[in-house]
N, C-alpha and C positions, 0 to 999 in steps of 0.2 A: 563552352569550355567549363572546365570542371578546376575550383582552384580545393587546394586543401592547404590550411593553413596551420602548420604543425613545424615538429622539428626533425632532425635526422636519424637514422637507425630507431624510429618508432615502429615497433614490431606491430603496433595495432593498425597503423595506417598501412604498411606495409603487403599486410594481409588482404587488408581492400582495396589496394592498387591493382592485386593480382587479378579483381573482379573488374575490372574497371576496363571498359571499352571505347569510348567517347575520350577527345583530347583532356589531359589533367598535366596543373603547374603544382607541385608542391613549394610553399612556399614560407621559410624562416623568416619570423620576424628578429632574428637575433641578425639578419643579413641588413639590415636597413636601421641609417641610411647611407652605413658603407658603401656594401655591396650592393646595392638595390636603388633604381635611380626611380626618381617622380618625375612623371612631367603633367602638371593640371592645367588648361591654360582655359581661360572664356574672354569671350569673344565683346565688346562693347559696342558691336553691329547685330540689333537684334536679330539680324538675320544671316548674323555670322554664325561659323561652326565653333564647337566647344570640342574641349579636348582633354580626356581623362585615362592615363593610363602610367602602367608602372613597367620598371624592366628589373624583374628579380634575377639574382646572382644565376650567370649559365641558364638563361633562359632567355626567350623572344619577348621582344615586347609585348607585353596584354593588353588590349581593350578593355575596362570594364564591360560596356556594352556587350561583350564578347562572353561573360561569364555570367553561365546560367543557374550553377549549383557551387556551393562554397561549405566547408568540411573543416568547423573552426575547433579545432581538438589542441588540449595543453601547451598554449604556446609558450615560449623563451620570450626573458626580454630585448629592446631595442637595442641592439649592441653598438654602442658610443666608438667613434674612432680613437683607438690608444692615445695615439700622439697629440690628443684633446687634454691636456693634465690641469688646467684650473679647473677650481671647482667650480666657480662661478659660471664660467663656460660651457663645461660639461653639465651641469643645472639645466640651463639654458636651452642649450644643443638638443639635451635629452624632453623637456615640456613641449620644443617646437616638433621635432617628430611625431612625438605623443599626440599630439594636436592634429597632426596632417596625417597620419597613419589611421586615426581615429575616423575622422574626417571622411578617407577612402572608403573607409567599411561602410559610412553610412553612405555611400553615395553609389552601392551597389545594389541597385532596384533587383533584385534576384532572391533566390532561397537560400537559405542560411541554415544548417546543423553544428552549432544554436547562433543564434545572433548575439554576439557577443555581450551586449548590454541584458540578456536576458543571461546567457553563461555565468555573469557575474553576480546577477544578483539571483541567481535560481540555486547559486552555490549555498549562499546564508541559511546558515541553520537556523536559526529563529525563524525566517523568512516563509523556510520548508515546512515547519513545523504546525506555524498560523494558519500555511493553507491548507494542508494536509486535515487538520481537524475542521476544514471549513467546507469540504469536499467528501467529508465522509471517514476518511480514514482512521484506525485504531491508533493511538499514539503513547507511550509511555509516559506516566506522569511524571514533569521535568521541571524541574531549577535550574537557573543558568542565572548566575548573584557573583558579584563579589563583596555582598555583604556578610562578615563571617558571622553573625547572629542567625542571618537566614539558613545559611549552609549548615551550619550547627542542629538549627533545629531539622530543617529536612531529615539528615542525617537521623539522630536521636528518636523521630516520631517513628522510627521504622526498627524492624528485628534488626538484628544485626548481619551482615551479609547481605543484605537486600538493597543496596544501592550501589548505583557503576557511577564512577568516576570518567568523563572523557573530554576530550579537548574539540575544538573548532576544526583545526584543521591539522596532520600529524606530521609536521616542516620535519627535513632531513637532521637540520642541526639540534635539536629538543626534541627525537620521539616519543611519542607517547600512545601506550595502546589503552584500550580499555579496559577499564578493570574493576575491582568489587572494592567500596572501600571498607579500609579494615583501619584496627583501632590505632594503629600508628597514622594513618593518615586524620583521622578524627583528633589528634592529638596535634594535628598540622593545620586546622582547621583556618585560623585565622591570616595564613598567609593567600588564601581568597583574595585577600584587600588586592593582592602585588596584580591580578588579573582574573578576569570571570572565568569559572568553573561551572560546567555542565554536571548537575546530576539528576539522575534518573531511576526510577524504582528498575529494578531490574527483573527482564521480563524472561522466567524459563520457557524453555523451547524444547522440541521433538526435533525442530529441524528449523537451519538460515537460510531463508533464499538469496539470490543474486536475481534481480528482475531490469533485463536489458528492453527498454522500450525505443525501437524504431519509427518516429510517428505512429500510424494505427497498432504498430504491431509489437507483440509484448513474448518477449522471450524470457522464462522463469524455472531458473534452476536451484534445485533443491541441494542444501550442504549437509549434512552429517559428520561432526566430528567427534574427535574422540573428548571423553569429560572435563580433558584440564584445560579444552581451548573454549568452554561455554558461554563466556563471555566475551571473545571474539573471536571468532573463523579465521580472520584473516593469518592467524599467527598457527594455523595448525592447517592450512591448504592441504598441506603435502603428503598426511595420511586420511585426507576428509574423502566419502563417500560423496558424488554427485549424479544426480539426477536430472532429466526433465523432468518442469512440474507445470501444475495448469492451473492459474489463479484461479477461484471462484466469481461468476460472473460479476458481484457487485466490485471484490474488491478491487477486480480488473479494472472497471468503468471508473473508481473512485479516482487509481494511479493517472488513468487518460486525460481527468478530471485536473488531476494536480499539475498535471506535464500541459497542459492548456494553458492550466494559469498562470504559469511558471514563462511562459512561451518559448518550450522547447521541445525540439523534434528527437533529441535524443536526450536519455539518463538511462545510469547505471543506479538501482535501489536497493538499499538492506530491506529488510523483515523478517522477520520472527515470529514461526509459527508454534502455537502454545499446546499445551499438552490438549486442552479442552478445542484446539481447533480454530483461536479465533487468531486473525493477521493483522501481526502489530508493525506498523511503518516505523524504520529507525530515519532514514536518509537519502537524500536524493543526491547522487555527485555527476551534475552533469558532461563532466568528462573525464566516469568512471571505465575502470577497464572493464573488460566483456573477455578476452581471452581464455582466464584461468577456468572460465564455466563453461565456456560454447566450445573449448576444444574438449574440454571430458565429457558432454552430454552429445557434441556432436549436432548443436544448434544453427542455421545457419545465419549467423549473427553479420561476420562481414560480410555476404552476398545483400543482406537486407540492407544495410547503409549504405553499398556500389549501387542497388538498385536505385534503391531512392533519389542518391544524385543524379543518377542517369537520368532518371525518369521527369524530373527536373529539365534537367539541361537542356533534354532533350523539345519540353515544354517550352522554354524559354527561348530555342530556336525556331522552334516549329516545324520542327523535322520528327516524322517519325518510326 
């Protein structure tokens, strides 16, 4: 069996469901542990049977044992029963889930796209950053301080126009895109102190890729956009030219390199290809989207992720 662990009206999963042959439970964590029953039980006869499985909302009970391939993509939190209103309670309520939900994942001897504990920290940009240069890869030279001396001076040692301002992560309620800093923000300098600032020499480009990596398989689409969006793509999709593209063989093996260490089967990465040709890594988001490039270049991006759990699964039953 095939679980995927996501939320509803996710167009990305949805896409890969259509590939999908072999038994699959999608499965909300925002469902549990309302909707979603545990039952773990062990046995204190060592030669008793054990007993590990769960029954998600509208669906049959699952065996762990039973699941060969798992499909761990942006999930929702633990959704608390309403009529839980202490806080103390609800505290509570919410670490003991967290605890036993945690718990089940690691107790799923099977393949993982990505193993959550790798999702999480393969997210960290520092993280990405350290090993990306440790593997090979071309990286922008970067600050990330809330000391406003330090930021100040980065800032100043460079022309002007020549460094991007960007955040961690871009939360709904604070967006923030990327951007060049200019001398109003220089003049802002010292509110650094309130929270660390990313900056980074800013690197021109001919073209951004989107590089979707399927374990061995690396699917890299080139962006063209128009000039006002050069510091980031993402805000100018909508009239960007896209392509297949085909990394060069080192800096293919570098990315395989970093997605190894990272221990993940899947990421979505930026880069930035320079006028003179060389490929500068911005970021690894390991459950970045794939849509907006594999439907304009026509990649088969969700066939390669149905494959792979199949392919899986299919291992793990030993069926073939």
């Amino acid at each position: 069996m095939i679980l995927i662990v996501s939320f509803p009206d996710n167009a990305h999963v949805e896409r890969v469901l259509e590939h999908l042959t072999r038994p699959t439970t999608v499965f909300d964590i925002a469902d549990f542990p309302v909707r979603t029953q545990l039952d773990v039980r062990f046995s204190a006869d060592p030669g008793g049977a054990d007993r590990l499985s769960f029954t998600p909302s509208g669906h049959p009970e699952i065996d762990l044992a039973d699941i060969g391939a798992v499909w761990y993509r942006r999930v929702r939190p633990i959704g608390l029963d309403p009529a839980l209103t202490d806080a103390t309670s609800r505290l509570f309520a919410w670490s003991e889930s967290t605890e036993a939900l945690t718990g089940l994942w690691h107790a799923m001897e099977c393949f993982w796209m990505n193993p959550p504990a790798a999702d999480e920290a393969g997210q960290r940009k520092i993280r990405q950053l350290q090993v990306a240069r440790e593997v090979g890869l071309s990286v922008p030279e970067t600050l990330i301080t809330n000391d406003p001396l330090l930021a100040a001076a980065f800032v100043d040692e460079r022309p002007e126009g020549s460094v991007i301002r960007k955040a961690f992560r871009n939360i709904a309620e604070a967006p923030r895109s990327t951007a060049l800093v200019t001398r109003e923000d220089r003049a802002h300098i010292d509110d650094v102190r309130y929270a660390p600032v990313t900056f980074q020499q800013f690197v021109p480009a001919d073209l951004d890729l989107r590089v979707i990596v399927v374990e061995q398989e690396i699917f890299a689409a080139s962006i063209r956009s128009e000039p006002e969006y050069r510091t980031d793509y993402r805000l100018g999709i909508g009239s960007a030219e896209f392509n297949a593209y085909e990394l060069p063989d080192d800096v293919a093996a570098a990315l395989l390199a970093l997605h190894a260490r990272l221990g993940l089967a899947y990421g979505a990465s930026d880069f930035r290809v320079t006028p003179d040709g060389e490929h500068v890594f911005l970021e690894v988001n390991p459950g970045g989207e794939y849509l907006f490039a594999s439907d304009r270049t026509g990649q088969p991006v969700p066939q390669a992720i149905a494959a792979s759990l199949e392919r899986h699964d299919r291992d793990h039953a030993g069926t073939g």
